[in-house]
N, C-alpha and C positions, 0 to 999 in steps of 0.2 A: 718659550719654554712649553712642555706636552708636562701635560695633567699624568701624565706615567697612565697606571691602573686608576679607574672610576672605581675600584672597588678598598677604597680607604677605610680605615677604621676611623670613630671619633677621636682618637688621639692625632691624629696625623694631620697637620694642614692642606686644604688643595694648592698646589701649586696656581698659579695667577699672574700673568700678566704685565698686570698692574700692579701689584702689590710692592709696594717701597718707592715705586719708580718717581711718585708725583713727590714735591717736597711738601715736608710738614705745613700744616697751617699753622698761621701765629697765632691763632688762637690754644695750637695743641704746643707749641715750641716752647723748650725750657731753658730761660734764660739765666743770667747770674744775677748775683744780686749787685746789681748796680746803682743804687740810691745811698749816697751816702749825704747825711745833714750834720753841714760842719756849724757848729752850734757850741756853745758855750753850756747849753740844757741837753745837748745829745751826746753820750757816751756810749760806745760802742767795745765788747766787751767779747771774747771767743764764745761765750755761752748767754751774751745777753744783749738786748738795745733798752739801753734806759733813758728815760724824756722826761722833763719836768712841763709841764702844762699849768698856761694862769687860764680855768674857765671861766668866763666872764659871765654875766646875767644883771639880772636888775632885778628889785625889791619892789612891789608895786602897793601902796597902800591906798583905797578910795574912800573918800569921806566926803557926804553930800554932793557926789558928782563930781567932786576933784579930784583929780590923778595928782598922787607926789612920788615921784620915779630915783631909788636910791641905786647907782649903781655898784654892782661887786665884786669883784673880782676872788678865784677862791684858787689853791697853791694845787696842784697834783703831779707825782711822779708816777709813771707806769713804765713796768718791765714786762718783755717779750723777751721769751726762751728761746734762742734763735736753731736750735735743733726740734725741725721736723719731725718726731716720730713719725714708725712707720704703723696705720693707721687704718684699721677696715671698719667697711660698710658693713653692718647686719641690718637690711631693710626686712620688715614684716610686711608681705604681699610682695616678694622677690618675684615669683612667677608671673605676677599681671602685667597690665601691659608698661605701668614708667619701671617696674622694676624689671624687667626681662628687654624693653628697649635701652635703659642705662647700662645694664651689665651689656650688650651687645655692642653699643657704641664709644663705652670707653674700651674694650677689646680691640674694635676696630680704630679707634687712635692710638692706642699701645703698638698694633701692629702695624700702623701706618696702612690697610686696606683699603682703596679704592674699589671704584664699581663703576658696572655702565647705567645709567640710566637711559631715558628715550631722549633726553639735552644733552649725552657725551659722558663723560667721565666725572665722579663724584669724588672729594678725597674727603676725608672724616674731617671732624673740627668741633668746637665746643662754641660755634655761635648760637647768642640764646642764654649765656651764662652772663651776670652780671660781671661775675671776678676773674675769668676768665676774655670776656669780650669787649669789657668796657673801658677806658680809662680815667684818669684824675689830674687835673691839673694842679700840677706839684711850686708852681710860678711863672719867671718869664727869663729868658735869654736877657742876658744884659746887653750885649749888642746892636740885637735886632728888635726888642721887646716883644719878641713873639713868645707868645704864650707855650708852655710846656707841657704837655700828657704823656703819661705813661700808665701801664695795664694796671688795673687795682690788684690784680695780685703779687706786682711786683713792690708793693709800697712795703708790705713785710713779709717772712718769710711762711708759704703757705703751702700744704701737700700738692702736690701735681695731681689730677683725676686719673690720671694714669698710672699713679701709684698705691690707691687704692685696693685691699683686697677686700674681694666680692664674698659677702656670704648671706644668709639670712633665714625666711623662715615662709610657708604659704601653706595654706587645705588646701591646695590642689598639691598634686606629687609629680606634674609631668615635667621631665626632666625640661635642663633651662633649651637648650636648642629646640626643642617641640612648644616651650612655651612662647621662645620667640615668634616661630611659625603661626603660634595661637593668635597674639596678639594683631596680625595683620597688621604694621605699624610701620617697617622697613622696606627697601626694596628687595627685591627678590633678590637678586647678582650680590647685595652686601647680605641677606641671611645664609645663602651658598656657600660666602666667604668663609664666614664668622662662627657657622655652624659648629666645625670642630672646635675651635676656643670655648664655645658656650655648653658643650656636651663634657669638655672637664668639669665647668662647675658642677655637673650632677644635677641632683633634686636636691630643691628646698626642704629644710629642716622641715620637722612635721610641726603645726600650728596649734593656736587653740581656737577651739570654734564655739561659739553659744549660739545658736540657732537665735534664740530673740534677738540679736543685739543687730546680725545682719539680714538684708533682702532673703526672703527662701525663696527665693528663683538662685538663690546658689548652692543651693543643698548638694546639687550635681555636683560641681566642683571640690567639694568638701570631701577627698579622699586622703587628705596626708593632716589627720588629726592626731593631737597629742589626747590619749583616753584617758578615760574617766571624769566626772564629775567634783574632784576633790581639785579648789582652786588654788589651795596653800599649795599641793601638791604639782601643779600647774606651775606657778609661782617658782617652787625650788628650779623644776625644770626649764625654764627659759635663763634662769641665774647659771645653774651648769652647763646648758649650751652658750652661753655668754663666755662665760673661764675658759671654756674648751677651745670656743672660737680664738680667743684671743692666745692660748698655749698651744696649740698646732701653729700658729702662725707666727708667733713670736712676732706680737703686735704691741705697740706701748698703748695703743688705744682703740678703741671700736664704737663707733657713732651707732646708736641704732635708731633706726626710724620708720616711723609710721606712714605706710604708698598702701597699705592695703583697704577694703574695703570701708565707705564710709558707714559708720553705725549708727545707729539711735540714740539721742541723746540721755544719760543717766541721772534719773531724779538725785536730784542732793537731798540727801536725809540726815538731820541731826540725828548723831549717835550711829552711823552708818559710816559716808567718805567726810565727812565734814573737818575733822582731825585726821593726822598722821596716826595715831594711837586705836583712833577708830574704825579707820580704813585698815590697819595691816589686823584688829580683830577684823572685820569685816573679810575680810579675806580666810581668816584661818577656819569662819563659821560657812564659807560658800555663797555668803550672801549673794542675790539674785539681780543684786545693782552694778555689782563690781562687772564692770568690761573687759573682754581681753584688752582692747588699747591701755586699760589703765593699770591691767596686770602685768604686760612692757613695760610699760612705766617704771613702776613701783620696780623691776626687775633691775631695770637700768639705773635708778638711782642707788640699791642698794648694793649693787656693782663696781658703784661711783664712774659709771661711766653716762657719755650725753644722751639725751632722749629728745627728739624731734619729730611733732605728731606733723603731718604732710595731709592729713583729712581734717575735715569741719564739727567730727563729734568734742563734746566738752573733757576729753580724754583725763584733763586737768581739773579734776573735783579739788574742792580745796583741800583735803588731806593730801594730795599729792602734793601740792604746793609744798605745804608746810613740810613732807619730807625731805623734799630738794630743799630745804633749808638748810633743815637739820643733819641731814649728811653733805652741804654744800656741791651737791650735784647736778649738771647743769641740766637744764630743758627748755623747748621753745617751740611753738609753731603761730598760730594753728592754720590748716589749710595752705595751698600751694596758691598762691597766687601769678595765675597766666597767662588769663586771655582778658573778660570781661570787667570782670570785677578791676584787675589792673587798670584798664582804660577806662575807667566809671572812675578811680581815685586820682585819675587827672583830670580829666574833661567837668566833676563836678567842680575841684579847685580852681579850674579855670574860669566856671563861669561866676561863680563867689568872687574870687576877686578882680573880676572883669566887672562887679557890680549889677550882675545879671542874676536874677534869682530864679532857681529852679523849684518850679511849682510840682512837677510830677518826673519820674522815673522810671520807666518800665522796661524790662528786661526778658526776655524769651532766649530758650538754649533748647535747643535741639541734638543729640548725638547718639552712636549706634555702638561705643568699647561698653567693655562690662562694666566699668565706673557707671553708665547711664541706665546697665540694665539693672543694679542694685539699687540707682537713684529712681527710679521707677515706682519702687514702696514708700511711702506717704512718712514712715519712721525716720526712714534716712533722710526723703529731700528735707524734711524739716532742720535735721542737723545743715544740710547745704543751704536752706534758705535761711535759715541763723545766719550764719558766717559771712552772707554776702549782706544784710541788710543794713550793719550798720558801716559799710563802707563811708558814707558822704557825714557821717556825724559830727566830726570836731571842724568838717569844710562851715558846717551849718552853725556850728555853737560858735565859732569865732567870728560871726559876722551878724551881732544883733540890728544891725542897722535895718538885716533883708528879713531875719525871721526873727518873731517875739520870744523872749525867752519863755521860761516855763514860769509857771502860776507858784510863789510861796510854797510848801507843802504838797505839790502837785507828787503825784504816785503814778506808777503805772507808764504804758504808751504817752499820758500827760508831762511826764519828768521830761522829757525830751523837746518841751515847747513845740514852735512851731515847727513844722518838718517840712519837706517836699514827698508827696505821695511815693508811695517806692515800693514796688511788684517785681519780683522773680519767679519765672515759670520755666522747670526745664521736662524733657520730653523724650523719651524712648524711642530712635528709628533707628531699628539695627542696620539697614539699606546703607548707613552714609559712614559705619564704621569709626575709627577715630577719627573723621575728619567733623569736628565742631562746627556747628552754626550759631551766631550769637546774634539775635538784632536788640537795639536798644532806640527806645525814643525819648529825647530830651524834652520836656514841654516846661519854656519858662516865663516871666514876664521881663518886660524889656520897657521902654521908656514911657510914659503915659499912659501904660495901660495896654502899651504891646503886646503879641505873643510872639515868639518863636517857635518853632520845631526844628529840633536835630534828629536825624535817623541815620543810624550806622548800622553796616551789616559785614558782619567777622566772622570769615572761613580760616578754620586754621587745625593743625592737626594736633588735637590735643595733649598725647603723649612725647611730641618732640617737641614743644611747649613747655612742659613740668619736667620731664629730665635735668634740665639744664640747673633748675632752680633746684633739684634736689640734689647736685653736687655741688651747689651755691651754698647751701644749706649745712653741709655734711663740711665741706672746705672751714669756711666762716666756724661753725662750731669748734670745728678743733683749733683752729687759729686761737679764738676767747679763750684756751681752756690753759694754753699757756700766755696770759696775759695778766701780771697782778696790779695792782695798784698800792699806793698811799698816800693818805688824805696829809695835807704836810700842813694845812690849817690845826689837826688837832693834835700834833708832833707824833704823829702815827709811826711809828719806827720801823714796825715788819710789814711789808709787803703781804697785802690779800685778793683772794680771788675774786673775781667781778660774782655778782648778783645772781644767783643760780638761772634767775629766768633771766635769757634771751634773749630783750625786746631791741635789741641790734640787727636781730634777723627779720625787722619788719617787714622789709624792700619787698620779701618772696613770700608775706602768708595775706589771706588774704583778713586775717580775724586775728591780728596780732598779741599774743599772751604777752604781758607788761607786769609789773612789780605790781602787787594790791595797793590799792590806794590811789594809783597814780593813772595821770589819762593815758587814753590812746590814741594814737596819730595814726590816719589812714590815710596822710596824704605824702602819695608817692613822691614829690619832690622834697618833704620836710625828714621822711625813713632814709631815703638816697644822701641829701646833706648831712644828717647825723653819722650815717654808717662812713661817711667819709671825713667826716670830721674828726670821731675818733680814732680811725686805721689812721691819719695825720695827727693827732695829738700822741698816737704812741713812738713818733721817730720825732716829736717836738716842734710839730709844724702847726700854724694857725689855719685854722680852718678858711678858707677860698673865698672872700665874697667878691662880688661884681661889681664895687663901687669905683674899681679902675679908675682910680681916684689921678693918675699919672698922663690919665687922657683924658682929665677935667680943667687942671690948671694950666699953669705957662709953665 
């Protein structure tokens, strides 16, 4: 087929080739729902899948060094709305590079686009995505005893990334095809394609900007500002482009989330964000604390719609908390978890309970997207060196055997007892663009007084990395939002909504936000087993263990 005229308008697709000819990837293919559990606890319903669940646990009481272990079993039903609304994305930092490479590549899976690279022919696909790439062992063939997987998004029912409408919000105003180009992050033969798809979307809604909060080495880019200084003001107007988005589109929901610039972290001050009552006065007075992340936030809760921070700043002052309570609106991040950090919350659990103790940690990150040239300012990497520090925490607290606890009364860096030395250093070199450098050196001890050294070194292109997890992200949340429960222990009668925070969405942050009070789990196989545990407890299914107890006996 001939390209007709080169002289196409943005509305018009290029004619290609390739385009349609390759088949879909099963990562992009939309299947039916074909999981049905015939179960006596699983009713299946036109508008709902309801499962009763026994969670089990244990009661652990110590006295003088004795363990006395009561086990419990506790009763739950959960219901699943089994109509998908139809569901958009408002990302804040649409134009930078995961938001302008996501809107480009779910385009190019929507339209089935191919491309040449210098290997041959490329077809789109979502590997890279947890729920889209991975699967779950559902049981075993009664036949053959061969084990069973299928996709985790096929386990209930969940939007297609192709279904998605794209909108959102950036300080820069160049439109999204020119931002694609910015980003340098695609090949050239798929930004050619996709171009006109991406020149519909337009320009990103105009932003809020406070110069303190981010890098000024972005000052340049800050041309699609929402004006003035009045933050209440601010506030209304991200709530109205909220409505708007959602009434032009005749959308039953809209995720919004945080891919844009990481900021500086904001003092918590009693009588400032500390309460919900505090922070929305704090807002109405301009206070000089409040973040744009946290005035998304606060926008998207009182929206009632989800708020998902994708950066490392503490977006989540505890008065936000406590408004997601109080209007029962969901939230969750923090930070994308990708490259490093990911492979730091296995490799430390491995070597934990491999009985090998890791003495030191050090981490080096080199990269050249604007994510690096923002992290650049000494305000922000600290929000990034927050987020990645305490990855190896609860690997270290559950293994008193290798490291001392902490001291009585111990305060401060001491509350954490003994630790393994642990350094993050990342680095500005615009030369190597998104493509990340990560090296990491393990140093631990090993038997009598051994040492070890591990050294890895991780090339990888950062923004097609975090895409994936930010439609992992956006997926998963709207799945939880039609999900309710009831506690049938305490004869709970109405069905209610899960826990406003998130902490389901562990697998993909790297600084997981969890209910007050309660820990955090950073290790990647213990977030992966719950997040599948539950999406299996809500079709009534017991969660997976390995003790394939049928190829133990006779």
């Amino acid at each position: 087929m001939s390209n007709g005229s080169a002289n196409f308008s943005g509305y018009d697709t290029p004619l290609s080739d390739l385009e349609s000819i390759v088949p879909v990837h099963p990562t992009a293919a939309r299947r039916p729902d074909y999981i049905t559990v015939q179960s006596e606890n699983t009713v299946y319903t036109g508008d709902h899948i309801t499962a009763k669940y026994s969670y089990r646990g244990a009661d652990v009481i110590v006295s003088d060094g004795q363990f006395t272990v009561t086990p419990t079993v506790k009763p739950f039903e959960f219901q699943t709305e089994r109509k998908v609304g139809k569901t958009g994305l408002m990302m804040i930092g649409m134009g930078g590079n995961n938001g302008s490479t996501l809107c480009a590549t779910i385009l190019a899976n929507k339209h089935n686009i191919s491309w040449h690279t210098k290997d041959g022919i490329q077809q789109p696909n979502y590997i890279g995505s947890v729920l889209r790439a991975s699967t779950v062992r559902i049981g075993t063939e009664p036949g053959s005893g061969k084990e069973v997987h299928v996709p985790i998004s096929d386990v209930l029912p969940m939007v297609h990334p192709n279904d998605l409408v794209l909108g959102g919000w950036d300080i820069s105003g160049a439109p999204m095809d020119k931002a694609m180009e910015r980003a340098c992050v695609l090949d050239y033969d798929l930004q050619r394609q996709v171009a006109p798809h991406m020149a519909l979307l337009g320009r990103p809604l105009p932003s809020i900007y406070y110069p303190d909060f981010i890098a000024a080495n972005q000052e340049a880019r800050a041309d699609n500002v929402i004006s003035g200084a009045d933050k209440q003001a601010h506030l209304d107007h991200i709530r109205s482009d909220i409505r708007r988005f959602k009434a032009d589109n005749n959308l039953d929901r809209a995720i919004v989330f945080w891919t844009a610039n990481t900021e500086r972290y904001s003092d918590i001050i009693p009588g400032v964000n500390d309460t919900a009552d505090h922070l929305l006065a704090a807002i109405r007075s301009s206070h000089s604390e409040v973040s744009p992340s946290t005035l998304f936030a606060v926008a998207a809760i009182l929206e009632g719609e989800p708020f998902v921070n994708g950066a490392p700043q503490n977006t989540f002052v505890p008065g936000v908390i406590e408004l997601a309570e109080r209007y029962k609106s969901f939230i969750g991040g923090d930070d994308l978890k990708s490259g490093q950090t990911k492979l730091k919350s296995v490799l430390a659990e491995f070597l934990v309970n491999a009985g090998i103790k890791p003495l030191s940690i050090a981490s080096y990150n080199h990269l050249g997207n604007n994510d690096g040239h923002n992290l650049s300012a000494e305000p922000q990497f600290k929000s990034k060196e927050i987020s990645k520090s305490s990855v190896v925490d609860d690997m270290v607290n559950a293994n008193r055997l290798l490291y001392k606890p902490p001291a009585p009364g111990a305060t401060g860096k001491a509350a954490k007892g003994e630790h393994p030395d642990h350094i993050v250093v990342i680095k500005y070199v615009p030369a190597v663009g998104d493509s990340k450098r990560a090296i990491d050196e393990y140093y631990s001890e090993i038997f009598c007084g051994g040492r070890q050294t591990i050294n890895i070194f991780n090339e990888c292109e950062d923004s097609l990395l975090a895409t994936p997890l930010i439609l992992d992200l956006a997926i998963l949340t709207e799945l939880l939002t039609r999900i309710r429960y009831r506690d049938l222990s305490t004869r709970q009668t109405e069905f209610a909504p899960l826990y406003p925070v998130l902490s389901l969405l562990s697998y993909m942050c790297k600084a997981p936000l969890v209910k007050p009070g309660t820990d955090v789990v950073n290790s990647l196989g213990r977030q992966r087993n719950a997040l599948e545990a539950f999406l299996k407890a809500c079709i009534g299914l017991e969660a997976n263990g390995d003790l394939l107890l049928e190829t133990r006996i006779w």
